[in-house]
C-alpha positions as CSV (number, residue, x, y, z in Angstrom):
1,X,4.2,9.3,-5.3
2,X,7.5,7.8,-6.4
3,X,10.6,10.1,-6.8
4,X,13.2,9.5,-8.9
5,X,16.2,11.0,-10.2
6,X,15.9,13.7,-13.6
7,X,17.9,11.5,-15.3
8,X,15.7,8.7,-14.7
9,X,12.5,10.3,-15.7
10,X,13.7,11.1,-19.1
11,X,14.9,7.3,-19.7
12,X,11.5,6.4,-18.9
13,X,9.8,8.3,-21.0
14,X,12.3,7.3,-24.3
15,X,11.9,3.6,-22.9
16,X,7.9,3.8,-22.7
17,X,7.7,5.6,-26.0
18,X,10.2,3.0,-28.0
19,X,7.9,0.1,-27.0
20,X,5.0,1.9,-27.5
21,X,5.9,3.1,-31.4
22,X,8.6,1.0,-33.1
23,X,9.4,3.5,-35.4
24,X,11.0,5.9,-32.4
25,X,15.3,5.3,-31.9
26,X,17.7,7.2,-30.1
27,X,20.8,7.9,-31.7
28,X,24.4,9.9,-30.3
29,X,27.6,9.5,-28.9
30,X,28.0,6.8,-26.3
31,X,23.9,6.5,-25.7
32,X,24.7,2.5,-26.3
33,X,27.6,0.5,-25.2
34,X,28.4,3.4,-22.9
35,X,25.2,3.9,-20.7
36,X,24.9,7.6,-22.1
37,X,27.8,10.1,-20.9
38,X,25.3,10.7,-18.6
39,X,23.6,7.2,-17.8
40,X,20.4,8.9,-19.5
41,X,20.0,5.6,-21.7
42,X,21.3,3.1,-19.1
43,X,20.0,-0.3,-19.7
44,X,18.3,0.6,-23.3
45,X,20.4,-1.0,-25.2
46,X,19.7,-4.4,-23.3
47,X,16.5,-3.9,-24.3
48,X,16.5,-2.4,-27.6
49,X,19.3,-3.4,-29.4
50,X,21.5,-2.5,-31.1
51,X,19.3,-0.6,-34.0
52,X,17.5,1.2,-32.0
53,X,19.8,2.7,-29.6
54,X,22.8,3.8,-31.7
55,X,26.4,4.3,-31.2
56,X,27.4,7.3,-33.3
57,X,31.4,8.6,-34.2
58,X,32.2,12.0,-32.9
59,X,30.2,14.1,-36.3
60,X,27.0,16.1,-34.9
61,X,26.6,17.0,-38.3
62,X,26.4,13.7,-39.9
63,X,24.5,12.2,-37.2
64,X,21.7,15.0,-37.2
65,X,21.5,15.0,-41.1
66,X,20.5,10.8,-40.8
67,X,18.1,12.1,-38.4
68,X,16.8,13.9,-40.3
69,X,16.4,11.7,-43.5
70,X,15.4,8.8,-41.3
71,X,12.4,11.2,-40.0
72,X,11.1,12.1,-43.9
73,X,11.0,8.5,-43.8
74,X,8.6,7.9,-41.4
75,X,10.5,6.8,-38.2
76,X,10.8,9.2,-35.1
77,X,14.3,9.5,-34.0
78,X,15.8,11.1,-30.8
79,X,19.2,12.3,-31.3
80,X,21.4,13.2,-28.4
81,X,24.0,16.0,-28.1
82,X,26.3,15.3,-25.7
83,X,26.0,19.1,-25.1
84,X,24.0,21.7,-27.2
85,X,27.3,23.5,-27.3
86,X,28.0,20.7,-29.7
87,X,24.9,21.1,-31.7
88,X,26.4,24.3,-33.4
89,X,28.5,21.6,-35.9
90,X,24.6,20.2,-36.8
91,X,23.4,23.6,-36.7
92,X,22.7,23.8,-40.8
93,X,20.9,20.4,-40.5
94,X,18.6,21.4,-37.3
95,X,17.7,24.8,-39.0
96,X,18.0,24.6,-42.7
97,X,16.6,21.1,-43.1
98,X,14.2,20.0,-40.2
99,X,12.9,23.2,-39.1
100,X,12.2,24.1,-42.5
101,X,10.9,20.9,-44.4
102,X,7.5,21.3,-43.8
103,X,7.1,24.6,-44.9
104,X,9.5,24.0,-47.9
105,X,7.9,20.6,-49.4
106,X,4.4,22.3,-48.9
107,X,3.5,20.3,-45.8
108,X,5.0,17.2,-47.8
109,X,7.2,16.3,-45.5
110,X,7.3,16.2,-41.6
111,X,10.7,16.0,-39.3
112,X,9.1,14.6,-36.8
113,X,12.0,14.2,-34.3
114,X,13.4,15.0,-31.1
115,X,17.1,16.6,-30.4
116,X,17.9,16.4,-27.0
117,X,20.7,17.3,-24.4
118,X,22.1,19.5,-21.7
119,X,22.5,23.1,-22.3
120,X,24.3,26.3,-20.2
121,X,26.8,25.7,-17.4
122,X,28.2,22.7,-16.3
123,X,30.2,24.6,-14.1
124,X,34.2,25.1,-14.4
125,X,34.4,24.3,-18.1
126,X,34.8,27.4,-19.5
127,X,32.9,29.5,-22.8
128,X,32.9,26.7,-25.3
129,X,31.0,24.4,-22.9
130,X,29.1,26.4,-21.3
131,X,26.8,28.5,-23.4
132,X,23.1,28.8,-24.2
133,X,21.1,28.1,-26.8
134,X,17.5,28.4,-26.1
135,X,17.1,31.6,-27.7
136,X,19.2,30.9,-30.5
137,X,16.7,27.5,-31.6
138,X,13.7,29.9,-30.4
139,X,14.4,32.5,-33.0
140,X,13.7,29.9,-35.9
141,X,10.2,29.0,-37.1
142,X,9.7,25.2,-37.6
143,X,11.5,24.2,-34.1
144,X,9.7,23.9,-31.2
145,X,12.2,24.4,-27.5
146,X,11.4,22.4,-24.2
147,X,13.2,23.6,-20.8
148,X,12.2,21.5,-18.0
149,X,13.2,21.8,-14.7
150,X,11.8,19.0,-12.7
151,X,11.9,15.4,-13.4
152,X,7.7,15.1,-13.8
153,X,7.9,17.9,-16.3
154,X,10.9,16.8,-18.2
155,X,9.3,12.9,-18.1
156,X,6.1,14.3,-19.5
157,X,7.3,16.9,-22.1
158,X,9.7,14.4,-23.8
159,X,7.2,11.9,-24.5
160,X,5.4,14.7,-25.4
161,X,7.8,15.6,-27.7
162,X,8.5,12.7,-29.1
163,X,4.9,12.5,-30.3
164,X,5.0,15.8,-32.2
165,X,5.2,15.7,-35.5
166,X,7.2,18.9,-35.6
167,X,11.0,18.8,-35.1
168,X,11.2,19.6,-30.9
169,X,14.6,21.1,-29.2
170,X,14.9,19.3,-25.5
171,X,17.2,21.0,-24.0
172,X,18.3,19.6,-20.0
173,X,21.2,20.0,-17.9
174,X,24.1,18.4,-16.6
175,X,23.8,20.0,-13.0
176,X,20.4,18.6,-13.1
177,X,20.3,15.0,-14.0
178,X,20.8,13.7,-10.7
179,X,18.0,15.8,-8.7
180,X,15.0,13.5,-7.8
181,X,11.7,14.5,-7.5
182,X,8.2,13.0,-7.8
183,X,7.1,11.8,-10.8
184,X,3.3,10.3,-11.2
185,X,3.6,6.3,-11.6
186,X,1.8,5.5,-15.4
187,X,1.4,7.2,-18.5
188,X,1.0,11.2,-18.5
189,X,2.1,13.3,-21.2
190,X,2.7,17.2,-20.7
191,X,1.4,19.4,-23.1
192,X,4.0,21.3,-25.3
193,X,3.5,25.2,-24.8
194,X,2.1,25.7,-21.1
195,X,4.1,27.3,-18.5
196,X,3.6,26.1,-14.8
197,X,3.2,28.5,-11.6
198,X,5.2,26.6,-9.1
199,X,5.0,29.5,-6.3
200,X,1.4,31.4,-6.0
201,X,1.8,34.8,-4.9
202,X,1.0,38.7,-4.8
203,X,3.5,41.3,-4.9
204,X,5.5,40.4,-7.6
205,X,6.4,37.8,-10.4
206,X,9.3,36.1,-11.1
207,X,9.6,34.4,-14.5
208,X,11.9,31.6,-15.3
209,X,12.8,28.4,-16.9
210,X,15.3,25.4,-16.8
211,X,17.6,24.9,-13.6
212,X,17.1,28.6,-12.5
213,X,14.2,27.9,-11.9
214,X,15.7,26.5,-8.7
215,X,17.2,30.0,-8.4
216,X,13.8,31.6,-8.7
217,X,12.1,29.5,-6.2
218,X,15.1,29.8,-3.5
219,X,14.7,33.7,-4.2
220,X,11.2,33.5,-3.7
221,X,12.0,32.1,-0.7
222,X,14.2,34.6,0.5
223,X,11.5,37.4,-0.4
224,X,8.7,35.5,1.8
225,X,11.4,35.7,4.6
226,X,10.8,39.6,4.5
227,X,7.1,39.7,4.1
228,X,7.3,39.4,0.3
229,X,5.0,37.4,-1.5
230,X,6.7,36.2,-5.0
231,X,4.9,34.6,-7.4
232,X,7.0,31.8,-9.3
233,X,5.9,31.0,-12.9
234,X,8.5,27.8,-14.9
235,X,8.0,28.5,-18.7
236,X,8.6,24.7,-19.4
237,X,8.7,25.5,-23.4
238,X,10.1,28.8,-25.0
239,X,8.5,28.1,-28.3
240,X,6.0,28.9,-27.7
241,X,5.9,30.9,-25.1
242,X,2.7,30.5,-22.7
243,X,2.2,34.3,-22.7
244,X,-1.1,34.2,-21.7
245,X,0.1,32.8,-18.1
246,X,2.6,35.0,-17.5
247,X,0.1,38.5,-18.6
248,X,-2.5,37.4,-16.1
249,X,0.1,36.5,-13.1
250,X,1.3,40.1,-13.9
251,X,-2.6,41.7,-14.1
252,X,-2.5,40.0,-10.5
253,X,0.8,41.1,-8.8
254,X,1.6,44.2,-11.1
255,X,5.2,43.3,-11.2
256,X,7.5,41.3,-13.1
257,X,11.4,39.9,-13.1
258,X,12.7,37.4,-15.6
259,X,15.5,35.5,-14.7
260,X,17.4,34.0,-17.6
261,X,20.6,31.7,-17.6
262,X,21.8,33.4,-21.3
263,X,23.1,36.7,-22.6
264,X,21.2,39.6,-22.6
265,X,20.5,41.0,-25.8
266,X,17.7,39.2,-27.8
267,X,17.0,36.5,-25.2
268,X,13.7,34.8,-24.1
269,X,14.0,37.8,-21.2
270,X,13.6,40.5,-23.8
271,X,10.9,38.7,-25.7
272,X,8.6,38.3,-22.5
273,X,9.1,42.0,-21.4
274,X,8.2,43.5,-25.1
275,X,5.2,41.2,-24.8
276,X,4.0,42.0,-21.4
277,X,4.4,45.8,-22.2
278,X,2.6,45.1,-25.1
279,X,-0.5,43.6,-23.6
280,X,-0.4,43.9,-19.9
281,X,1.2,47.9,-19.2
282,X,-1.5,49.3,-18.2
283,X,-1.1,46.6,-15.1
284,X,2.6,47.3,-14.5
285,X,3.8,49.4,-11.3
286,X,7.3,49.4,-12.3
287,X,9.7,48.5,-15.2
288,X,10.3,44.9,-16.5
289,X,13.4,43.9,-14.2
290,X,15.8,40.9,-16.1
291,X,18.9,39.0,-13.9
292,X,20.7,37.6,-16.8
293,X,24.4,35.9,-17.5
294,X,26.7,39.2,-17.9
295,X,27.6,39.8,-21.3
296,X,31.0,38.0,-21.2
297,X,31.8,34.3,-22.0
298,X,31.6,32.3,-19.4
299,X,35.3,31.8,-17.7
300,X,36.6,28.8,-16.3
301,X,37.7,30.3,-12.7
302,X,34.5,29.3,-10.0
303,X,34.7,32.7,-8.8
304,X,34.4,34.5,-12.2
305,X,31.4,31.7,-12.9
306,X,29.6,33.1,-9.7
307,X,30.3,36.5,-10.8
308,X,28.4,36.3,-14.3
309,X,25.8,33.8,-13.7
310,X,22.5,34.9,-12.0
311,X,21.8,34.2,-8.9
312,X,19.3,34.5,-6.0
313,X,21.3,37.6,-4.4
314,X,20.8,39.6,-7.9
315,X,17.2,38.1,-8.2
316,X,16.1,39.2,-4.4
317,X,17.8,42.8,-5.5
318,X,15.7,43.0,-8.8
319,X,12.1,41.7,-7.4
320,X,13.2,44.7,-4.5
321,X,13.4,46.9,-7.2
322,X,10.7,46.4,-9.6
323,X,9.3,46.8,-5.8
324,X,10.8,50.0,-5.1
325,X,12.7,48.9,-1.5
């Protein structure tokens, strides 16, 4: 199998889906003459043109609300954030028009429609470029939220996305784009909703999503070193939630940590441990353990950063506790 760089992945699967549906466009800031900030959409507009991949000023709000429209009108666009810190500005238009059109028109209307971009730390650019919104878009009904951490899943899941018909929030990361990995040659869509257990084990879980996930795994690691046997389960999507995957890898190793680039309070890390105490306690050996981003803004200093993000030191120290060692 072919590997290929995160960023790549994600270009193929816009690229595949535009000339397989005309009625699919990306539009953002610099996705066209520019490459993409991030050389996501290098090459498309060659290929596309000019009204299909779409230079857009500096106005997340204006942008997102043509997005919008254009998707009550039957077309499927992808809009790009150049970061989700950015998609507070188009935050009335993700929440209040496309999340809720379908329920408001009486399933009339559809926003069928993709907003995608990097999300959490970049590292060294300080709280208003560095914050986390998968929660935040989780909380609303209407939106679904995509976290992938490996260029298959992310290839798969967009096109996946792109295909809904409800409004999807693909979120990716900066530190990220330029990881390769393998990716299956052909077409392959990822279903929307189903987590993925990247590490089998027995003694305890660890729950995660996004590019902690690479925090999870190297903790995992860590654990085997010492005799312990870490099971590693990647959400994917965190609406919804694949509960179901999660409650039976806890019936299994009795344990569970959640590791969670975002502030504590009302994140994805509290939903999964209500739920698992809800339907899985009479399986759990020891309290729900969480490594989260301490409740402070992120600072610009590197050594501050390491300080408040979570990391596999803090995640070894939590699975040993939920352990009792």
């Amino acid at each position: 199998m072919r590997e290929i760089q995160f960023r790549e992945a994600l270009r193929e699967a816009m690229s595949e889906e535009m000339r397989r549906d005309d009625k699919v466009f990306l539009m953002g800031e610099e996705v066209a003459e520019y490459n993409g900030a991030y050389k996501v959409s290098q090459g498309m507009l060659d290929e596309f043109g000019p009204k299909r991949v779409i230079d857009t000023p500096i106005a997340e709000l204006g942008f997102a609300g043509i997005g919008v429209g254009a998707a009550m009108n039957g077309l499927r666009p992808i809009v790009e954030f150049m970061t989700f810190n950015f998609s507070l500005v188009a935050i009335d238009q993700i929440i209040n028009s496309a999340a809720k059109l379908m329920s408001m028109s009486g399933g009339q209307y559809s926003a069928p429609m993709v907003f995608r971009g990097p999300t959490g730390n970049a590292g060294m650019l300080s709280s208003q470029h560095s914050q986390n919104f998968e929660n935040w878009y989780a909380n609303c009904p209407g939106l679904k939220v995509v976290v992938p951490s490996t260029p298959a899943d992310a290839k798969g899941l967009l096109k996946a996305s792109i295909r809904d018909n409800d409004p999807v929030i693909f979120m990716e990361s900066e530190l990220m784009y330029g990881d390769k990995g393998a990716v299956p040659e052909g077409e392959y869509l990822t279903p929307i909703g189903t987590a993925d257990i990247k590490r089998e084990g027995t003694d305890v879980t660890i729950v995660s999503f996004g590019k902690f996930m690479k925090v999870a795994l190297s903790a995992a690691q860590e654990l085997a070193n010492e005799g312990i046997s870490a099971e590693v389960v990647d959400l994917r999507t965190v609406r919804p939630i694949d509960y179901k995957t999660i409650v039976e890898s806890v019936k299994k190793t009795n344990r569970l940590v959640i590791v969670e680039e975002a502030w504590p309070l009302a994140s994805i890390s509290s939903e999964i441990a209500y739920h698992v105490q809800r339907y899985a306690f009479d399986y759990l050996d020891a309290p729900v353990g969480r490594v989260t981003n301490r409740d402070l803004p992120l600072p610009y200093a590197p050594t501050l950063i390491e300080v408040i993000l979570p990391n596999v030191k803090r995640t070894v120290e939590a699975a040993k506790s939920v352990l009792y060692r």
